[in-house]
C-alpha positions as CSV (number, residue, x, y, z in Angstrom):
1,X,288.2,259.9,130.0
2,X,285.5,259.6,132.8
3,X,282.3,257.6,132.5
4,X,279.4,258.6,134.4
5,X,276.6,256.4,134.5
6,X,272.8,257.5,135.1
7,X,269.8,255.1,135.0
8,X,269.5,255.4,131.0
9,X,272.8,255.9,129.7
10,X,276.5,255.8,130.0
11,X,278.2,259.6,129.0
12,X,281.9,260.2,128.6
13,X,283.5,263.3,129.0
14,X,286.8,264.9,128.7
15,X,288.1,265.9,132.3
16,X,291.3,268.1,131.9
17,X,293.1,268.8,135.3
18,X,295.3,272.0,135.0
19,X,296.6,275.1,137.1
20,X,294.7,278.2,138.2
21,X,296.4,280.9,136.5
22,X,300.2,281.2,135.1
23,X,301.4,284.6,137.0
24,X,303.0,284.2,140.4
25,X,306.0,286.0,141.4
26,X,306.6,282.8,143.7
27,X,306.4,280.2,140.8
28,X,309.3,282.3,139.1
29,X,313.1,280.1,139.2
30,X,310.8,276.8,141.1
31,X,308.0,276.0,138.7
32,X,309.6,278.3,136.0
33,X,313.1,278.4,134.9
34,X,315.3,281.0,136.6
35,X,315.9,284.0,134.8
36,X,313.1,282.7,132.4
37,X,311.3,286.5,130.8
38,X,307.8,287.1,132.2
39,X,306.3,287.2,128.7
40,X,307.2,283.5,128.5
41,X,305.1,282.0,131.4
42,X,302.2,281.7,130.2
43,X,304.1,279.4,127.0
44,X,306.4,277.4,129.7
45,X,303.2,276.4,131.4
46,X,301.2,275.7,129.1
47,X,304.0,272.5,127.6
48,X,303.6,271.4,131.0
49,X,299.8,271.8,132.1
50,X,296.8,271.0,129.6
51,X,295.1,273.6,131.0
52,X,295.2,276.8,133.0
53,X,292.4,278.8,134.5
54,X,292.4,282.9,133.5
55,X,291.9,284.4,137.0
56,X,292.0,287.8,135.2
57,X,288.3,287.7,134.0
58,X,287.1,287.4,137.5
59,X,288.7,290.8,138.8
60,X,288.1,292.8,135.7
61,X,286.8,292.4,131.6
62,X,289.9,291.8,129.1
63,X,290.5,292.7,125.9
64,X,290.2,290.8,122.8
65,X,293.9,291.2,122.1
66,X,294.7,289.3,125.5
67,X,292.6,286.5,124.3
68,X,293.8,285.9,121.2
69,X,298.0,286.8,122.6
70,X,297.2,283.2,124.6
71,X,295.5,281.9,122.1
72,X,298.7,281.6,120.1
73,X,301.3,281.4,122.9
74,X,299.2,277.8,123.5
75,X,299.2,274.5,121.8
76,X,295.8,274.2,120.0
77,X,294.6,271.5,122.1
78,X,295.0,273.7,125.1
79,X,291.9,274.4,126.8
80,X,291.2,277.7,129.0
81,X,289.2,277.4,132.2
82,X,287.6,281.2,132.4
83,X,286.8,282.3,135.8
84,X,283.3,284.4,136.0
85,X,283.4,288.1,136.6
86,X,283.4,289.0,140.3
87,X,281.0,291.9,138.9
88,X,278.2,289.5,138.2
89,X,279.0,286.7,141.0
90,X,279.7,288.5,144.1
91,X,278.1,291.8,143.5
92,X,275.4,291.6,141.5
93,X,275.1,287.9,143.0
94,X,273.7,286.9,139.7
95,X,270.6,289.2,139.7
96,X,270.2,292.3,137.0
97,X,272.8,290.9,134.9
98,X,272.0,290.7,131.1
99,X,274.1,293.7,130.2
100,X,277.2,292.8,132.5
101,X,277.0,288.9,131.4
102,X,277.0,290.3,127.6
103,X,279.7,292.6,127.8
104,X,281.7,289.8,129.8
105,X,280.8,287.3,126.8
106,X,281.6,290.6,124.0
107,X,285.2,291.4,125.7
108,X,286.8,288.1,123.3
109,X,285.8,285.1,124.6
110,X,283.1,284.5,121.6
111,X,286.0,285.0,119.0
């Protein structure tokens, strides 16, 4: 728990320290077990970390189906840090983008 103060009041807020994403070639037989299957990273990490940034939505729009497959490979208190669409950050640099930020919002991620 972290406890910021301002002049009127004192807030607390949940601060959850994870990892940025759960698929790296490198992490495979160090961070995960050796020989541990591929479909099982995102479960192994998850025990360990509280929570895990999707880098995925930032290079392209997922499917429903992905977000509910780590919805239940995760612990129900596991929280998801989603990364903003590259589309609407760095191309559109945030202008013109009603359409784009709804179908980001529409590909799961309200479900």
């Amino acid at each position: 728990m972290v406890r910021h103060r301002d002049k009127s009041s004192a807030i607390r807020s949940n601060v959850r320290i994870g990892i940025s994403g759960w698929n790296y070639p490198p992490w495979r037989g160090k961070f995960y077990p050796p020989k541990s299957p591929h479909n099982r990273e995102l479960c192994h990490a998850a025990g360990i970390s509280p929570s895990i940034e999707v880098n995925g939505t930032f290079y392209s729009l997922q499917r429903p189906e992905n977000f509910a497959k780590w919805a239940e490979e995760t612990p129900d208190e596991f929280v998801f840090g989603i990364k903003g669409s590259r589309y609407i950050t760095h191309m559109r640099r945030l202008r013109d983008v009603r359409v784009p930020l709804a179908n980001f919002l529409a590909s799961g991620l309200l479900r």
